[in-house]
C-alpha positions in Angstrom: 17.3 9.8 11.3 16.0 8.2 14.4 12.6 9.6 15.5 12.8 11.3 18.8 9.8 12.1 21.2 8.7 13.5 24.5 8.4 11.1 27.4 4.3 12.0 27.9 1.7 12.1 25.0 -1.3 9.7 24.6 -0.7 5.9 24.3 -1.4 5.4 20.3 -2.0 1.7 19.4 -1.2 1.0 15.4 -2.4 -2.5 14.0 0.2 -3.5 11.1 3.5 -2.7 10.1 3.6 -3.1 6.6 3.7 0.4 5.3 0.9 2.2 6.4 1.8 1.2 10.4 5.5 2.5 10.2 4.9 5.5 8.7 1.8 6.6 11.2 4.2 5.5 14.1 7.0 7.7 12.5 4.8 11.0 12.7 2.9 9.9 15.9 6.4 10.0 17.7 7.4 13.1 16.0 4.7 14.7 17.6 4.4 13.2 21.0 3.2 10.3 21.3 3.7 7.0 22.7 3.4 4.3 20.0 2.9 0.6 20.2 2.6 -1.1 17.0 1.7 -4.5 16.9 1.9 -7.2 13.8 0.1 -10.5 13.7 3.1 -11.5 11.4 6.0 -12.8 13.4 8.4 -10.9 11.9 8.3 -7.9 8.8 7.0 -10.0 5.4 10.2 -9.3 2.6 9.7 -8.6 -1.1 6.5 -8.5 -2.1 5.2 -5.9 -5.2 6.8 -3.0 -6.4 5.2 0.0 -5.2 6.3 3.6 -6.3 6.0 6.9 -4.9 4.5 9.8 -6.7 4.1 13.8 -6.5 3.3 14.4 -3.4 3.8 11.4 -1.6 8.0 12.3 -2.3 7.3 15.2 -0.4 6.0 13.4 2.7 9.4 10.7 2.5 11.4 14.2 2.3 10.1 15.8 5.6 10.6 12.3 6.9 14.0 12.5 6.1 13.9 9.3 4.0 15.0 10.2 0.7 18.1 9.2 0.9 17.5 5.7 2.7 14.3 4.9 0.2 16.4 6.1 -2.9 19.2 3.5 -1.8 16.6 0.6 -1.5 15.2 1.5 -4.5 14.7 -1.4 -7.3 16.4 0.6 -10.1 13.6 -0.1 -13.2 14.9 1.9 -16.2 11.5 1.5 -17.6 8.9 -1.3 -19.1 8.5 -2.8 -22.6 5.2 -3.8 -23.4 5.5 -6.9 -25.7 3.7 -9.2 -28.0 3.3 -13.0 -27.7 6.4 -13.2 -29.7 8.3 -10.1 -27.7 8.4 -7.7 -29.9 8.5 -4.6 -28.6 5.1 -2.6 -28.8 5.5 0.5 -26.1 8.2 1.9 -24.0 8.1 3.7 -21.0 10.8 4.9 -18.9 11.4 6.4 -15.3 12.3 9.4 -16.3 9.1 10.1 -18.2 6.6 12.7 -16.9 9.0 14.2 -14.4 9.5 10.7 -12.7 5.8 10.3 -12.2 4.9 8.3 -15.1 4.0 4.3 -15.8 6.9 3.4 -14.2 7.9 6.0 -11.1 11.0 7.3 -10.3 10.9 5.6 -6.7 10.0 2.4 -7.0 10.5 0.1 -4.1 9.5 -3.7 -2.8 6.8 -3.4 -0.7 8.7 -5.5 2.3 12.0 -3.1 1.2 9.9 0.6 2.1 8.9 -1.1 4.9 12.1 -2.3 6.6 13.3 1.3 5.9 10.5 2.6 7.9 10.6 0.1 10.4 14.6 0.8 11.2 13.9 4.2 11.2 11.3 4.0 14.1 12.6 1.1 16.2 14.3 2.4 18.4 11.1 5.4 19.7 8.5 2.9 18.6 7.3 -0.5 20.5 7.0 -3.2 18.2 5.1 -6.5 19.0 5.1 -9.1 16.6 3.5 -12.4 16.5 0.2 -10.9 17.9 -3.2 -9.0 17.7 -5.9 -7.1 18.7 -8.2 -10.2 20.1 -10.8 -8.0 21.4 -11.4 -4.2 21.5 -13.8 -1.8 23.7 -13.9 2.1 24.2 -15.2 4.9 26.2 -15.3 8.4 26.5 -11.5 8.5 27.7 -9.7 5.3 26.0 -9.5 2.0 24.8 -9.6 -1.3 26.4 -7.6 -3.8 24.2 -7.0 -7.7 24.7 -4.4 -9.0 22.5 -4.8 -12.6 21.2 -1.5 -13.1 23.6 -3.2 -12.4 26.6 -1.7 -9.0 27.6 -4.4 -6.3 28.6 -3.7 -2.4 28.1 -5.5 0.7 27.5 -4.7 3.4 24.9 -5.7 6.4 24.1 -6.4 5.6 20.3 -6.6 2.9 18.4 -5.3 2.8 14.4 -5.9 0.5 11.9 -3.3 -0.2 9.4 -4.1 -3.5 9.1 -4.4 -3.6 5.3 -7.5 -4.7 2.3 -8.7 -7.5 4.9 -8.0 -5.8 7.9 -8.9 -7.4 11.3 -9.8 -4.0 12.9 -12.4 -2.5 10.6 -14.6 -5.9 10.4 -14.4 -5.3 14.3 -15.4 -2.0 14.9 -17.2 -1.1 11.5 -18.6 -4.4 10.4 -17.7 -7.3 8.0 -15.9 -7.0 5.3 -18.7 -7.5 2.6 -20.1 -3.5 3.8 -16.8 -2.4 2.2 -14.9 -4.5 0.0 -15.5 -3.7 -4.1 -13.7 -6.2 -6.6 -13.1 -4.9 -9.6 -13.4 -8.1 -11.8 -9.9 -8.7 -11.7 -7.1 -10.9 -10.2 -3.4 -10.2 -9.1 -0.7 -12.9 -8.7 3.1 -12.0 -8.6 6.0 -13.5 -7.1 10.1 -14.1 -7.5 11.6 -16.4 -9.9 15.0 -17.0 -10.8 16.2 -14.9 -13.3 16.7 -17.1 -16.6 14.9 -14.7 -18.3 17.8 -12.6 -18.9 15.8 -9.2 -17.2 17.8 -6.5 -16.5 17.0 -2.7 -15.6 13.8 -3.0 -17.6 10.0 -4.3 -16.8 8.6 -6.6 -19.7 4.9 -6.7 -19.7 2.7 -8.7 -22.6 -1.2 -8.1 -22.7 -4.1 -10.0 -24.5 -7.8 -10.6 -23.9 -7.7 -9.1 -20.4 -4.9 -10.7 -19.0 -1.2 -10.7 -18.6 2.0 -12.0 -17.6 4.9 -9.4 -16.8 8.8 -10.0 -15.7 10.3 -6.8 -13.7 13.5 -6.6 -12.0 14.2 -6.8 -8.3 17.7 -5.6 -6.7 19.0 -9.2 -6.4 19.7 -9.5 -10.1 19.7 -13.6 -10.0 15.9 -13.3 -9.1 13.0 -11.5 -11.1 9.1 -10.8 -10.4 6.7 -12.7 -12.1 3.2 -11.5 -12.3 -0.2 -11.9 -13.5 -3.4 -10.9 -13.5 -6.4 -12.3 -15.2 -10.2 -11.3 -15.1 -12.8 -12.6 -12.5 -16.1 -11.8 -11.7 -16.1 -12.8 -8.2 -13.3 -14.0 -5.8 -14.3 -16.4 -3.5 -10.5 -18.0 -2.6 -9.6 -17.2 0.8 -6.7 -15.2 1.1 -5.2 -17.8 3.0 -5.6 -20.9 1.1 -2.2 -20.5 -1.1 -2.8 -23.8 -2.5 -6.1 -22.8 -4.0 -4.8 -19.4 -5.0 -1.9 -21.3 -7.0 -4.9 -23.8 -8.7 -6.2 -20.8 -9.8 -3.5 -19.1 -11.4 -2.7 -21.8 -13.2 -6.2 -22.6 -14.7 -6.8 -19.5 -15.4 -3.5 -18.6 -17.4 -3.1 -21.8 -19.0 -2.5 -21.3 -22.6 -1.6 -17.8 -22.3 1.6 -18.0 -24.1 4.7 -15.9 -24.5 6.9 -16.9 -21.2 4.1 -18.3 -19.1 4.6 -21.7 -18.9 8.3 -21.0 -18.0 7.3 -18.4 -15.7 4.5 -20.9 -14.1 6.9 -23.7 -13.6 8.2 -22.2 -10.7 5.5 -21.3 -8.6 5.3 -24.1 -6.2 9.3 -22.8 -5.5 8.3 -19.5 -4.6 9.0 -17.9 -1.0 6.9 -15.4 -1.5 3.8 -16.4 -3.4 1.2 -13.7 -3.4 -2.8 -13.6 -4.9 -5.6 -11.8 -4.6 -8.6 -10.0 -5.6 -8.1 -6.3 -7.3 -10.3 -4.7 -5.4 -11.1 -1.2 -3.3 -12.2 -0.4 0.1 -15.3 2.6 0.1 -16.6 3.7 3.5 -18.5 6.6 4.4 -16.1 7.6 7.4 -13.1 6.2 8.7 -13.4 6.7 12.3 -15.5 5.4 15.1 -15.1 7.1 18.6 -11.6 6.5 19.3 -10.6 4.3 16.5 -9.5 5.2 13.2 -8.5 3.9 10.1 -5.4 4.3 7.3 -4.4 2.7 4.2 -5.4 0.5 2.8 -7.7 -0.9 5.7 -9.9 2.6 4.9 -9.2 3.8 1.5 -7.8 0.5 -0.6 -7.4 2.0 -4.4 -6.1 -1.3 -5.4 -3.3 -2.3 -7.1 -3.8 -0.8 -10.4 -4.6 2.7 -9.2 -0.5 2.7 -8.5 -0.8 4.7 -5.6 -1.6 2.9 -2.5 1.8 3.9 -0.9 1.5 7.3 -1.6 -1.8 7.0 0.1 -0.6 5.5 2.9 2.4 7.9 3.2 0.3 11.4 2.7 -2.5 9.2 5.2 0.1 8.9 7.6 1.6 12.6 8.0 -2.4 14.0 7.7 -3.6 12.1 10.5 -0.8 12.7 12.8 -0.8 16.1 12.0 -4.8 16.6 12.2 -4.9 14.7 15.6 -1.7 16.4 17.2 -3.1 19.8 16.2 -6.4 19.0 18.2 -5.3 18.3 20.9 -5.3 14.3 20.4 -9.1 15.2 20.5 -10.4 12.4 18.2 -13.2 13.8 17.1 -12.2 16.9 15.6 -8.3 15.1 14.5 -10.4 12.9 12.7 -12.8 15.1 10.9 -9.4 17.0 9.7 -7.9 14.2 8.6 -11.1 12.5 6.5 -11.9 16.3 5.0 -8.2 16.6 3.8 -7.8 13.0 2.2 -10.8 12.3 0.7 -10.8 14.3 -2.7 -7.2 12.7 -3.3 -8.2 8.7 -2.5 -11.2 9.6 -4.3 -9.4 10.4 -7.5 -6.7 7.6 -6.7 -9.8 5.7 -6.7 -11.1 6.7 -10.1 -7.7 6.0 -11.5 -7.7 2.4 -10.3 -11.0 2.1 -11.9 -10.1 3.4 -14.8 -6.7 0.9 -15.1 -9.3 -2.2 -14.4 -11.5 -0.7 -17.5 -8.9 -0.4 -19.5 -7.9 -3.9 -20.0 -11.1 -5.1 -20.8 -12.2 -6.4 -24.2 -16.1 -5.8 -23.6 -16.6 -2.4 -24.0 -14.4 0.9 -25.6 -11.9 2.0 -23.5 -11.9 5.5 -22.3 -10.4 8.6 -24.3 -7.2 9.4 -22.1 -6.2 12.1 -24.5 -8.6 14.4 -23.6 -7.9 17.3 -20.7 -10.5 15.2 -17.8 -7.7 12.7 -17.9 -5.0 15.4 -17.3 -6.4 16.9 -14.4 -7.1 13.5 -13.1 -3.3 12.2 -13.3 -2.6 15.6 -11.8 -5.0 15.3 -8.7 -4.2 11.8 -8.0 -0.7 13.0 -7.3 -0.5 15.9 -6.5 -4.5 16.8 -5.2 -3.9 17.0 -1.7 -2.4 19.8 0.6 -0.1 19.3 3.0 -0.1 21.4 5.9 3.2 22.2 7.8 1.5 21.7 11.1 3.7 24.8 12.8 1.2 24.8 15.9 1.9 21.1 16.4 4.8 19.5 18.1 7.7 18.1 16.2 10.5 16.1 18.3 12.4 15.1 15.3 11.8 17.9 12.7 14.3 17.1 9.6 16.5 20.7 9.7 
């Protein structure tokens, strides 16, 4: 479905098109707007982590009219094995578990996959600018003055930041990145190998003493995911040193065992090397005048929470909704949006908290069997409303 639009609406600036970026540009069109995204990347970043959709968040790719083209991208995990240094078999969990909301989702999709779906889906209604940024930013009552790092000059109506965990935009307009950031003790490395591990349909995951090394499948079966993670109690690697980040990952899994070695053999080959801190982005608000925040730029969960797409997806439709049905009055499409969200990244949030805890050795981990957890689970996927907007514009409604 292409996403249609009227030819006046207020000039929406989006900063990042990752995940977050596309899908705010898909419902900003939808109802109205005029949408420039722009992407300091020079083109959109392939592979990356599997991320899955969940509960609600299916329901917001449905009314995008998605389903059909994230299904098709999909990587097609049948479940995970979790595994013992010598690989036996200690848990299983499959796709199909928990109504396709369990350990291992029913949709789950590389991260640069979802978002070249959403990006084909918007290109043609949507301005993308690659290869550039926001260089310097000022507002007023009626807009927003923006220089991009290319030169160009232009002034928008509202300005978005999608921008990601380091984003660009908040240190900007709400301060540096120290205010906001939380690690949680914990490190994340992953990246595509060839496949001479024989992996299939099935994730295989081993755990000891608070770290781990895991092998999942990716829809080029000659390749496979590597990843890691290992404790940390700071993080002080920039995110753009990859040659530090790889030191790293090798001193701190060396001697892990099981297929590690193998598995770190090939990470000075990799196209797509990723590390970083697990970590979570808490802020009191996630506006400021005329600029605004989504994903994980405002409400990071991290990694282990599982659900920072479907955060960025149910982000998206709420704050295009919330604005359009004010009017594009920022002040009041804000409130609405940061009122709806909050009680469902908070418990996203408590869920990637709880993941992080977990894995430790140092203290007990919690009792999951008890009823808290359940109703937990339940409103990190399915705790937020979603509003059919009926008063609002839609150009592109799926019928």
């Amino acid at each position: 479905m292409s996403v249609g639009g009227s030819e006046q609406g207020p000039r929406v600036l989006v900063a990042g098109a990752s995940v977050a970026g596309p899908a705010l540009a898909h419902w900003l069109r939808r109802r109205g707007a005029e949408v420039t995204v722009v992407e300091r990347a020079p083109e959109l970043r392939p592979g990356g982590q599997a991320v899955d959709a969940r509960g609600v968040a299916k329901e917001v790719i449905g009314r995008m009219g998605l389903d059909a083209a994230v299904r098709a991208a999909r990587t097609d995990t049948a479940g995970a094995y979790i595994v013992d240094a010598d690989g036996n078999v200690l848990e299983t969990h499959r796709a199909d578990d928990h109504g396709g909301d369990g350990f291992i989702a029913d949709i789950e999709i590389l991260r640069g996959d979802l978002s070249r779906v959403l990006y084909d889906d918007t290109r043609d209604g949507v301005e993308y600018v690659f290869g550039d940024r926001i260089a310097e930013l000022g507002q007023d009552a009626d807009g927003v003055d923006v220089v991009f790092e290319g030169g160009d000059r232009r002034r928008f109506d509202l300005v978005i930041g999608a921008d990601g965990l380091h984003s660009q935009l908040r240190a900007m307009v709400f301060g540096p990145r120290e205010q906001f950031v939380r690690h949680l003790g914990l490190v994340l490395a992953f990246y595509s190998v060839p496949n001479e591990f024989g992996v299939d349909r099935w994730m295989i995951d081993h755990q000891e003493g608070g770290r781990s090394a895991g092998l999942r499948p990716v829809p080029d079966a000659t390749r496979a995911m590597a990843m890691f993670s290992f404790p940390a109690a700071d993080f002080d690697v920039d995110h753009r040193d990859v040659a530090a980040q790889k030191r790293l990952l090798r001193e701190r899994m060396d001697g892990f065992g099981w297929l590690t070695g193998r598995m770190l053999a090939h990470v000075d080959d990799a196209p797509d090397f990723y590390l970083d801190q697990v970590a979570q982005v808490v802020m009191d608000r996630w506006s400021s005048g005329r600029v605004g925040l989504l994903g994980d730029a405002a409400f990071c969960a991290s990694p282990m929470s599982g659900a920072g797409t479907g955060l960025a997806l149910v982000g998206a439709y709420l704050l295009a909704g919330e604005l359009a049905a004010a009017g594009w009055e920022p002040k009041a499409g804000f409130a609405g949006y940061e009122a709806r969200m909050r009680p469902y990244v908070e418990a996203n949030q408590e869920m990637g908290r709880l993941h992080v805890h977990s894995l430790g050795d140092a203290e007990p981990s919690p009792d999951f069997s008890g009823a808290w957890f359940a109703d937990l689970i339940e409103r990190a996927i399915n705790g937020v409303e979603l509003p059919d907007y009926t008063g609002a514009p839609d150009f592109g409604a799926v019928t």
